[in-house]
PQR file with spaces between the fields and no chain letter, atoms N, CA, C, O and H, PARSE charges and radii, in Angstrom:
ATOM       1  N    UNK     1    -131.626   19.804  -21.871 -0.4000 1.5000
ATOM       2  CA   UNK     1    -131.018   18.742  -21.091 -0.0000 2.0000
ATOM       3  C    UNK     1    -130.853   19.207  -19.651  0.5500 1.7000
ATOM       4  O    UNK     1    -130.854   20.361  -19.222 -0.5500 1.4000
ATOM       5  N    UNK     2    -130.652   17.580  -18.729 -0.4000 1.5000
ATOM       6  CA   UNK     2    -130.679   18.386  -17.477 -0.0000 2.0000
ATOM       7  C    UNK     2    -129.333   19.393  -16.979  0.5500 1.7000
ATOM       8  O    UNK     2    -128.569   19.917  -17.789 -0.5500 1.4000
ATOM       9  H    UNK     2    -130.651   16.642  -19.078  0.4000 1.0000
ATOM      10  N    UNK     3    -129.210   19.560  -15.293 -0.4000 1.5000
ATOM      11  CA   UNK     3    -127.879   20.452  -15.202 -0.0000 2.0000
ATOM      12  C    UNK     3    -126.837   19.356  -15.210  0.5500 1.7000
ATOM      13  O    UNK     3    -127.278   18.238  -15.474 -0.5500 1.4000
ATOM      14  H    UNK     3    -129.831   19.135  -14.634  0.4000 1.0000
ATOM      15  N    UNK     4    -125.524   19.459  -14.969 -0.4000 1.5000
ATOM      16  CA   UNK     4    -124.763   18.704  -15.005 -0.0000 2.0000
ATOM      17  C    UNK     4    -123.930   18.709  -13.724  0.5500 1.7000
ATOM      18  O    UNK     4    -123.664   19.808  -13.238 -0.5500 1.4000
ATOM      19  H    UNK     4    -125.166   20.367  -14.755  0.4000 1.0000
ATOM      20  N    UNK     5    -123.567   17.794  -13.228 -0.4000 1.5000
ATOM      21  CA   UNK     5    -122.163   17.354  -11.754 -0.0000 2.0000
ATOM      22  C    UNK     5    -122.031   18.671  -11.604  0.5500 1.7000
ATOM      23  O    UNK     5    -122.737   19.225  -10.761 -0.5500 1.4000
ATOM      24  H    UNK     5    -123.783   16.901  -13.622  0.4000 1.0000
ATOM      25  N    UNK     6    -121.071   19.461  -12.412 -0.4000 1.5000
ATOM      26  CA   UNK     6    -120.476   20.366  -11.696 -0.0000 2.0000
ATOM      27  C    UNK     6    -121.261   21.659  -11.737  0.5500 1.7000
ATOM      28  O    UNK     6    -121.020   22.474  -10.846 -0.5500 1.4000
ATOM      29  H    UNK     6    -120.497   19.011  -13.096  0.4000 1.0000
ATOM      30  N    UNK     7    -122.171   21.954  -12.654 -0.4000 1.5000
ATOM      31  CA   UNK     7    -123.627   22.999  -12.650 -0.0000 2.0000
ATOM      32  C    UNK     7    -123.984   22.381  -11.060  0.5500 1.7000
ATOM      33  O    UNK     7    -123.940   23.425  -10.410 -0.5500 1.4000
ATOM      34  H    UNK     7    -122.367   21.292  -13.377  0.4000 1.0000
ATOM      35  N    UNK     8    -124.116   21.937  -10.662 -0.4000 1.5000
ATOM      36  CA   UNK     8    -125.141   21.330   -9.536 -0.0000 2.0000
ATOM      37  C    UNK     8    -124.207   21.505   -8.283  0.5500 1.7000
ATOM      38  O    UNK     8    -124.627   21.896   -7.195 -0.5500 1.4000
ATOM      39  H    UNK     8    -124.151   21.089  -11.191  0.4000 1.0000
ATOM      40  N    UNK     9    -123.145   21.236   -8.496 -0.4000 1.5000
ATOM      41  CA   UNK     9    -121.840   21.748   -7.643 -0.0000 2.0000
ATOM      42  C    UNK     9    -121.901   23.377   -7.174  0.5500 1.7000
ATOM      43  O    UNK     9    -122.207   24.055   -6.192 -0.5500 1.4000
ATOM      44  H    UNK     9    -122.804   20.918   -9.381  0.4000 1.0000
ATOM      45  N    UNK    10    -121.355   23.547   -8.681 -0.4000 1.5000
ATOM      46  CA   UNK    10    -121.676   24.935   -7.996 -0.0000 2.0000
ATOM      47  C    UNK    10    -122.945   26.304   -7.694  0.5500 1.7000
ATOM      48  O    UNK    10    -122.938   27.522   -7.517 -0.5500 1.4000
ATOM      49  H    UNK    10    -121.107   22.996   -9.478  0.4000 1.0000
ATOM      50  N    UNK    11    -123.819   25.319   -7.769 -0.4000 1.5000
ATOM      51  CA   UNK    11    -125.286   26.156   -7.775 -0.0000 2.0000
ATOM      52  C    UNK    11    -125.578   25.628   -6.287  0.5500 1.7000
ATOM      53  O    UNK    11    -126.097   26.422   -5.503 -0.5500 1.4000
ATOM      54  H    UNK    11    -123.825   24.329   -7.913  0.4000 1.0000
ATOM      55  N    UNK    12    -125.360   24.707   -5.982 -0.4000 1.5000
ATOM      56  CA   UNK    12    -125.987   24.250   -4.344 -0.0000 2.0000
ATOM      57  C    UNK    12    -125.721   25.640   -3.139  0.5500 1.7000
ATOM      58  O    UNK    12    -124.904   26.550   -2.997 -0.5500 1.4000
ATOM      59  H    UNK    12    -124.938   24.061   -6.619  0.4000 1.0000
ATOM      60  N    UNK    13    -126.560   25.294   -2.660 -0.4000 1.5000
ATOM      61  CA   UNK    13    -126.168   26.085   -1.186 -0.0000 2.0000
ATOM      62  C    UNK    13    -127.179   25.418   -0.008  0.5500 1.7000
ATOM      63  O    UNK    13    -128.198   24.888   -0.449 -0.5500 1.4000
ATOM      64  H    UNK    13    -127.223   24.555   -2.775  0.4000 1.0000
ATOM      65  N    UNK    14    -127.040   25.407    1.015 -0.4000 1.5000
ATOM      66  CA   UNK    14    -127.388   25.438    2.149 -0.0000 2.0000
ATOM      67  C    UNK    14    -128.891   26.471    3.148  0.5500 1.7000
ATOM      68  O    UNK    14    -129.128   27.604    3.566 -0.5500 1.4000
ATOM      69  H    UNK    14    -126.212   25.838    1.374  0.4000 1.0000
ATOM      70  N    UNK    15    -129.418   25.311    3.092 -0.4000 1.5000
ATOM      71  CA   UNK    15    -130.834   26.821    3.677 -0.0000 2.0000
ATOM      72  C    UNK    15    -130.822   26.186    5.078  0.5500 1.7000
ATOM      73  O    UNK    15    -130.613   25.083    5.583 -0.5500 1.4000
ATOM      74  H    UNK    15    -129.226   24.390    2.753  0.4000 1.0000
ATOM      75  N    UNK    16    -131.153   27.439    5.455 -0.4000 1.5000
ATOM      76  CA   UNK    16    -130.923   28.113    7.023 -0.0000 2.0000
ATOM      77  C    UNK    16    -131.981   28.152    7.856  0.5500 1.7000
ATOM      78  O    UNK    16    -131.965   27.627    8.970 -0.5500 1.4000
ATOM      79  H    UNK    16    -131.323   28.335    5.045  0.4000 1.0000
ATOM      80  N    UNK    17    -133.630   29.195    7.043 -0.4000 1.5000
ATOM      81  CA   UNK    17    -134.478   28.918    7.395 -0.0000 2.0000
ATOM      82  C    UNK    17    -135.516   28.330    6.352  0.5500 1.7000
ATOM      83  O    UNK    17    -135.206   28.113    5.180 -0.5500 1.4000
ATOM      84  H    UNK    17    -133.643   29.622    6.138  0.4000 1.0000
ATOM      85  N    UNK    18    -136.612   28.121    6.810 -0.4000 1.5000
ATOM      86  CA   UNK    18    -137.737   27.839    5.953 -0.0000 2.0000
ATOM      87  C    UNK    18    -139.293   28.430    5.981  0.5500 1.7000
ATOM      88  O    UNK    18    -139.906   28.981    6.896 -0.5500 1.4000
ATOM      89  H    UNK    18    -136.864   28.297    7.762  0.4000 1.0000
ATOM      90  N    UNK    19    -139.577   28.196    5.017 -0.4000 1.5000
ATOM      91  CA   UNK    19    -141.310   29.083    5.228 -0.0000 2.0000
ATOM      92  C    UNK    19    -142.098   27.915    5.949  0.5500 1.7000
ATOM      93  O    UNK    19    -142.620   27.275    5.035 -0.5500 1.4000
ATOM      94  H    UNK    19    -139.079   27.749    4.273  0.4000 1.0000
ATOM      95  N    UNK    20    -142.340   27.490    6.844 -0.4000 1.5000
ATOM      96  CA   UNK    20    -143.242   26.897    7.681 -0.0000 2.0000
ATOM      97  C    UNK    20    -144.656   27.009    7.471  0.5500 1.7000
ATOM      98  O    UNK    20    -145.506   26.451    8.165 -0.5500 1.4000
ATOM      99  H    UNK    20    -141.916   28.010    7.586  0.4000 1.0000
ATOM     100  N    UNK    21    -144.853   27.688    6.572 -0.4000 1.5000
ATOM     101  CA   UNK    21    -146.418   28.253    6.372 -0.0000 2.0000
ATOM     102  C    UNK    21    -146.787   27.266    4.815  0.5500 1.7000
ATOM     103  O    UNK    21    -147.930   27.016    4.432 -0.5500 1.4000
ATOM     104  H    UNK    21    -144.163   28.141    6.009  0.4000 1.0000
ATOM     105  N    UNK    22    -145.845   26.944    4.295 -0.4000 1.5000
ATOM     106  CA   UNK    22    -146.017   26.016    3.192 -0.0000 2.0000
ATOM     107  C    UNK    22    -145.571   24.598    3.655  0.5500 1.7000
ATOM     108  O    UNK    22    -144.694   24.269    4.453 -0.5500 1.4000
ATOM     109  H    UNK    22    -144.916   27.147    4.605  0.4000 1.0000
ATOM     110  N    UNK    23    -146.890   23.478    2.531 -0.4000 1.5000
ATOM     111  CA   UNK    23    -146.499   21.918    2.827 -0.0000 2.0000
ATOM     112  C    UNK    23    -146.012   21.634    2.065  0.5500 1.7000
ATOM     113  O    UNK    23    -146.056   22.299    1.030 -0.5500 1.4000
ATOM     114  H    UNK    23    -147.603   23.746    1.883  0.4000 1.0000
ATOM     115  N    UNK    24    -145.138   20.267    2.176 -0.4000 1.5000
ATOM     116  CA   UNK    24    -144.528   19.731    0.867 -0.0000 2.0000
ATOM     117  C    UNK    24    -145.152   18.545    0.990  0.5500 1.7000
ATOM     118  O    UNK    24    -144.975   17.669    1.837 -0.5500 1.4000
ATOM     119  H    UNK    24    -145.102   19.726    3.016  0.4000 1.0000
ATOM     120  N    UNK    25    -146.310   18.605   -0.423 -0.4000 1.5000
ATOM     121  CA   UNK    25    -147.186   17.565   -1.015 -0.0000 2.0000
ATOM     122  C    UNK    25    -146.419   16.040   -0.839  0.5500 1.7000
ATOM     123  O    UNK    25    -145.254   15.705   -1.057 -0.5500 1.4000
ATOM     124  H    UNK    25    -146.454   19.317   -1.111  0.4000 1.0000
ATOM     125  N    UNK    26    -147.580   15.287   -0.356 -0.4000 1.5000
ATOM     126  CA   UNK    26    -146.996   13.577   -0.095 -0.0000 2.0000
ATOM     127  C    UNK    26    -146.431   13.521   -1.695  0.5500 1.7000
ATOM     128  O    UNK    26    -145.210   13.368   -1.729 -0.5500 1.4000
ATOM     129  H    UNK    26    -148.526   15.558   -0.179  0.4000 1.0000
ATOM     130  N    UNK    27    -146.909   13.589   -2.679 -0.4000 1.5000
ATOM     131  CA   UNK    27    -146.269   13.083   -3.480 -0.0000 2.0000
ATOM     132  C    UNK    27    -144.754   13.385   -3.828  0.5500 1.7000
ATOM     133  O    UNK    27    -144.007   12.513   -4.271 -0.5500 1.4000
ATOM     134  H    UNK    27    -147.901   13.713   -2.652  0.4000 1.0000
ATOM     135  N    UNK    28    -144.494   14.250   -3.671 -0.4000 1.5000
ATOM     136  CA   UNK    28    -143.622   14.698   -3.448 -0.0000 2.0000
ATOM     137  C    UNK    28    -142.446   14.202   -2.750  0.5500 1.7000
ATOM     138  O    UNK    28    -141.388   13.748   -3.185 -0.5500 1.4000
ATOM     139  H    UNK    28    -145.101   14.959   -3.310  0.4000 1.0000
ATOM     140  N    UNK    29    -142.863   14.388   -1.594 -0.4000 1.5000
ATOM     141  CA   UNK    29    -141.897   13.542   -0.450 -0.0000 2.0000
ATOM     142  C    UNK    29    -141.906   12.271   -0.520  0.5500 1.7000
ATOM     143  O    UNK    29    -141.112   11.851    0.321 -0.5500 1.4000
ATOM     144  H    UNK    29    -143.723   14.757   -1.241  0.4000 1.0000
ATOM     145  N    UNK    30    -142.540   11.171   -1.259 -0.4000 1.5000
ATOM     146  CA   UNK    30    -142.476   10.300   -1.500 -0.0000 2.0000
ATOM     147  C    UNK    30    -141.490    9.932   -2.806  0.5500 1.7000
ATOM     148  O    UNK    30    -140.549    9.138   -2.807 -0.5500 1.4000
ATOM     149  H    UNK    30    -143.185   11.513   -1.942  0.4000 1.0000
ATOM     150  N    UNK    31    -141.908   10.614   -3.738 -0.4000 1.5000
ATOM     151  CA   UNK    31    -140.638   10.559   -4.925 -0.0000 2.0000
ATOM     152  C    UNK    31    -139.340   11.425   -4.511  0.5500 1.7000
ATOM     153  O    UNK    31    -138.593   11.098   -5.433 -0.5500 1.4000
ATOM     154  H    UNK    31    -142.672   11.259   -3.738  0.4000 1.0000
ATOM     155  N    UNK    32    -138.779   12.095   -3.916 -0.4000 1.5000
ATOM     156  CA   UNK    32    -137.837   12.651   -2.809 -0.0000 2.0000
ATOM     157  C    UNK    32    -137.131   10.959   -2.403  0.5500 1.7000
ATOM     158  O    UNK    32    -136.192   10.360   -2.926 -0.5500 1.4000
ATOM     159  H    UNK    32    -139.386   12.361   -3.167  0.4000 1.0000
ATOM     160  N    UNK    33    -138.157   10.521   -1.132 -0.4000 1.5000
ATOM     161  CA   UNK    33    -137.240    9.323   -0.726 -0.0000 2.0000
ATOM     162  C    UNK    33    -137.114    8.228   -1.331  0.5500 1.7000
ATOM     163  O    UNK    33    -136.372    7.395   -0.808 -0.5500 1.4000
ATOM     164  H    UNK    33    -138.921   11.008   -0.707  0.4000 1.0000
ATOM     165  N    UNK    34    -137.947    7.817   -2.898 -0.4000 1.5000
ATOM     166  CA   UNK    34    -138.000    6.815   -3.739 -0.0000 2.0000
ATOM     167  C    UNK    34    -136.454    7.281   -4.213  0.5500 1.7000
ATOM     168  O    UNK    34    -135.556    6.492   -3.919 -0.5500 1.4000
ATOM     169  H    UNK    34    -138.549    8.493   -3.322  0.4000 1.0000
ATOM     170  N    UNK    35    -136.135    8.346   -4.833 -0.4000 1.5000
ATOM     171  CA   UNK    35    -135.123    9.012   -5.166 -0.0000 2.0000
ATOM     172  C    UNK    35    -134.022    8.846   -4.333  0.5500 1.7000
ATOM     173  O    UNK    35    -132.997    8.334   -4.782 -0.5500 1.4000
ATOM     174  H    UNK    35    -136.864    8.987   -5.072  0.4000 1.0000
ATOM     175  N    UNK    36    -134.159    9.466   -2.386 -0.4000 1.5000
ATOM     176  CA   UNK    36    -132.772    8.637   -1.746 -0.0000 2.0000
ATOM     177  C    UNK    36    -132.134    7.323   -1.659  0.5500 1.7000
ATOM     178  O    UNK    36    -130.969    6.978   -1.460 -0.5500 1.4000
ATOM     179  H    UNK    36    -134.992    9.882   -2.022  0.4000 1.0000
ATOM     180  N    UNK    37    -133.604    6.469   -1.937 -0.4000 1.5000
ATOM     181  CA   UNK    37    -132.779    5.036   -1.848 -0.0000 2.0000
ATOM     182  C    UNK    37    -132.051    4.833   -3.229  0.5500 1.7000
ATOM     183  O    UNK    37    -131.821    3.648   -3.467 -0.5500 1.4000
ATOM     184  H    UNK    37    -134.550    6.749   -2.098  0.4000 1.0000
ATOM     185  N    UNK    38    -131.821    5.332   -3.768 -0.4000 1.5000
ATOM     186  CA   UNK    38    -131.070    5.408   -5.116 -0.0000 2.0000
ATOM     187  C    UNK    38    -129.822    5.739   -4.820  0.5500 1.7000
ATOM     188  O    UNK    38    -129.031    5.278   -5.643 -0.5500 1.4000
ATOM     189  H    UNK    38    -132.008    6.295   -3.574  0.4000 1.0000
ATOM     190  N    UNK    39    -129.116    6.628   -3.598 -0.4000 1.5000
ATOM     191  CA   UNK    39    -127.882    6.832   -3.482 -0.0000 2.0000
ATOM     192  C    UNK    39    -127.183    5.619   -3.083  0.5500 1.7000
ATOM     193  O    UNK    39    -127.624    4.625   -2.506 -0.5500 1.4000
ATOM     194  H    UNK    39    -129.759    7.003   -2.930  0.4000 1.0000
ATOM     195  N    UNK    40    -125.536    5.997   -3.668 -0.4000 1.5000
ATOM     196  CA   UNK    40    -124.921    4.825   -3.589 -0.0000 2.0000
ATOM     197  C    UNK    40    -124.533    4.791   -1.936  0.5500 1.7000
ATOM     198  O    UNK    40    -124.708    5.697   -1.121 -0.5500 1.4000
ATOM     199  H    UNK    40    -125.178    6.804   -4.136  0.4000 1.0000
ATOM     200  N    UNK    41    -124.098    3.787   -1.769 -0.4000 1.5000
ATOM     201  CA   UNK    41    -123.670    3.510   -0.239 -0.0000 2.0000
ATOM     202  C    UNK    41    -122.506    2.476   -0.095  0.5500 1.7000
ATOM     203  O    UNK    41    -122.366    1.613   -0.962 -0.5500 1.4000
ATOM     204  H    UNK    41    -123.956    3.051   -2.431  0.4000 1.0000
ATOM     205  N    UNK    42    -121.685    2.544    0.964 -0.4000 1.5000
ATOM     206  CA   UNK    42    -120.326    1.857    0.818 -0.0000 2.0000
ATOM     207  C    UNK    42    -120.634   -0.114    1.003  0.5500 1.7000
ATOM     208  O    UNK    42    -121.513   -0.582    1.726 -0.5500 1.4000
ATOM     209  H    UNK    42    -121.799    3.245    1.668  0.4000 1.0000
ATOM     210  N    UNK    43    -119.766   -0.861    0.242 -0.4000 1.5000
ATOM     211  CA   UNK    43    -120.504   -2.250    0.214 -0.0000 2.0000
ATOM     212  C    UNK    43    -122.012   -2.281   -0.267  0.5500 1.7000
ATOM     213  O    UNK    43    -122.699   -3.302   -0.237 -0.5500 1.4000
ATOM     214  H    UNK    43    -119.052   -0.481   -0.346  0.4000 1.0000
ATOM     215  N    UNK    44    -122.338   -1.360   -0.602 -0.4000 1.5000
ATOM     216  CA   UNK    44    -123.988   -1.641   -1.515 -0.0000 2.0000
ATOM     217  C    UNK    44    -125.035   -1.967   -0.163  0.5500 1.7000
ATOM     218  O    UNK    44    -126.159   -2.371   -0.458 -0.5500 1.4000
ATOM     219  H    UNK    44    -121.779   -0.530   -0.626  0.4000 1.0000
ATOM     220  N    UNK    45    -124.801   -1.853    0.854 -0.4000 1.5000
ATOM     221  CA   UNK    45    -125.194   -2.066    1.875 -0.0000 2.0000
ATOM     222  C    UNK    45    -126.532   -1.582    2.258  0.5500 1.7000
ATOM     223  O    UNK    45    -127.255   -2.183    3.053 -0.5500 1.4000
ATOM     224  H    UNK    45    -123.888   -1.524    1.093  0.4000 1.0000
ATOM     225  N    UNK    46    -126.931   -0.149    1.494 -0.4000 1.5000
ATOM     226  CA   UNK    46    -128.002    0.193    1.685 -0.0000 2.0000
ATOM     227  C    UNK    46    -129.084    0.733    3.283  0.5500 1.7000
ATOM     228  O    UNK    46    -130.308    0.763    3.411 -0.5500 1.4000
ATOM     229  H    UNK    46    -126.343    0.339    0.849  0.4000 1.0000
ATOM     230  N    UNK    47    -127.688    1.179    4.529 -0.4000 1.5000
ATOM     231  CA   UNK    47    -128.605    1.463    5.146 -0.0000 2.0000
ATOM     232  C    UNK    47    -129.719    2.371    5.543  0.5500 1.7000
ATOM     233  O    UNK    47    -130.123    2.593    6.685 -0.5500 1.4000
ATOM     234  H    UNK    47    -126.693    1.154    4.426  0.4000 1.0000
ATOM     235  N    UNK    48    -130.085    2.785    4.586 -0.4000 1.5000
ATOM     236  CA   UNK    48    -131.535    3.999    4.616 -0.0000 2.0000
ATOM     237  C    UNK    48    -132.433    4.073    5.666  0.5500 1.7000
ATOM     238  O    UNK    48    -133.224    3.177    5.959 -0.5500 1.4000
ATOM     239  H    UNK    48    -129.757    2.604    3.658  0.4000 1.0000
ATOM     240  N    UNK    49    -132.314    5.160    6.249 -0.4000 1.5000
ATOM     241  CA   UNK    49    -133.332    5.171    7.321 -0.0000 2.0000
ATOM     242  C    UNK    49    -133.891    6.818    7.326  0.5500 1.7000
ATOM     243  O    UNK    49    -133.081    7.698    7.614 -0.5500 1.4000
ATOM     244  H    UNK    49    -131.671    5.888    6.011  0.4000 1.0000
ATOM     245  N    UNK    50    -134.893    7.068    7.091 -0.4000 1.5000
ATOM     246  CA   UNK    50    -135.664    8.121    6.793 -0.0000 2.0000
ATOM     247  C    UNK    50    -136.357    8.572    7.628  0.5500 1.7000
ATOM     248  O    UNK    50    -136.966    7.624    8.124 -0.5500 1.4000
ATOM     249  H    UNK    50    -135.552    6.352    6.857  0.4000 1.0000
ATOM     250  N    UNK    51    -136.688    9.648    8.177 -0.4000 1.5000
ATOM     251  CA   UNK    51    -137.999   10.440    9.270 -0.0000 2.0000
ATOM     252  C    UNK    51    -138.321   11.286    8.694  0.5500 1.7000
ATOM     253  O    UNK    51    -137.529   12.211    8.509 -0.5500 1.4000
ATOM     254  H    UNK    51    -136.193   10.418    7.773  0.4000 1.0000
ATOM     255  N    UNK    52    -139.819   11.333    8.087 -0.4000 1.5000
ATOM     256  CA   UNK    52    -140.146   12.759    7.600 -0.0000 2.0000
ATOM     257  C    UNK    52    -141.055   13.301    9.200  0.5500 1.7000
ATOM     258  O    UNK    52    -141.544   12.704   10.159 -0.5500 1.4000
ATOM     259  H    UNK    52    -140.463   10.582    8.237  0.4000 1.0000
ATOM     260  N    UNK    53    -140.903   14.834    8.750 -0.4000 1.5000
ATOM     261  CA   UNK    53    -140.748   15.862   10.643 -0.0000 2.0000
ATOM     262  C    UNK    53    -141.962   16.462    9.489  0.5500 1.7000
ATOM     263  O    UNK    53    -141.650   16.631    8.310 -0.5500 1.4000
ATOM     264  H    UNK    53    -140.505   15.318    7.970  0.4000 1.0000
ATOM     265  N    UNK    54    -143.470   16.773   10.043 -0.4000 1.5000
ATOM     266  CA   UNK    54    -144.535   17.208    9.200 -0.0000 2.0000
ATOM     267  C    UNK    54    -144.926   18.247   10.494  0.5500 1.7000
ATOM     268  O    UNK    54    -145.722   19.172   10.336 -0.5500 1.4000
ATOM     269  H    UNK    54    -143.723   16.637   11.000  0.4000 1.0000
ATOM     270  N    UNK    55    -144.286   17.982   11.738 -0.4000 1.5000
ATOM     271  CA   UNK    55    -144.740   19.418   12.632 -0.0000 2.0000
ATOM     272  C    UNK    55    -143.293   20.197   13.294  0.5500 1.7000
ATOM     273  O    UNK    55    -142.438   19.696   14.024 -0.5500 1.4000
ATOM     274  H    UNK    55    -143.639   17.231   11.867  0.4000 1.0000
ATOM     275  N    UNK    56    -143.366   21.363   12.837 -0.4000 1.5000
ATOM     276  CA   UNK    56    -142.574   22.188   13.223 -0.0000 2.0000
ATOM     277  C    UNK    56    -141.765   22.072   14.986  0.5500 1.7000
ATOM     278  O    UNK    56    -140.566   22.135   15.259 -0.5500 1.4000
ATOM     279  H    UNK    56    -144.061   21.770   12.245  0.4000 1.0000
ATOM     280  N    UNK    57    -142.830   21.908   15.824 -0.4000 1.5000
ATOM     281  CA   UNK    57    -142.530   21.399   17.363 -0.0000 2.0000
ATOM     282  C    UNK    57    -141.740   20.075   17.201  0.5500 1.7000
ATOM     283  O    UNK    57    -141.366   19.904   18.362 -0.5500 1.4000
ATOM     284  H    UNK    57    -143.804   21.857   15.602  0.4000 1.0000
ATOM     285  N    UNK    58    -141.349   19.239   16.629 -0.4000 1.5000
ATOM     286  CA   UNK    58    -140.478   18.239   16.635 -0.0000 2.0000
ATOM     287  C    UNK    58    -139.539   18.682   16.211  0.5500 1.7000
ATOM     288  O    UNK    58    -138.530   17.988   16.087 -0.5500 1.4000
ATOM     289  H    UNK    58    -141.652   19.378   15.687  0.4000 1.0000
């Protein structure tokens, strides 16, 4: 089964840097933001607004 609320709680952390030398596959990043519009939002309101950054200079 998967992890649970508080497994996920306390396993998170924060990254700082990244390997720049690796891509993260469209599919990927596409089920990623299929996945954010799924978070809840206050009044159901839904304002999602997304930028994927694919070059390091931005």
């Amino acid at each position: 089964m998967g992890m649970d609320v508080f497994e996920a709680m306390e396993k998170r952390h924060s990254v700082r840097s990244f390997d720049t030398s690796r891509e993260v596959p469209e599919e990927l990043v596409e089920k990623l933001l299929d996945c954010a519009c799924l978070a809840p939002s206050a009044g159901n309101v839904q304002p999602w607004r997304f930028v994927v950054v694919r070059e390091a200079r931005v």
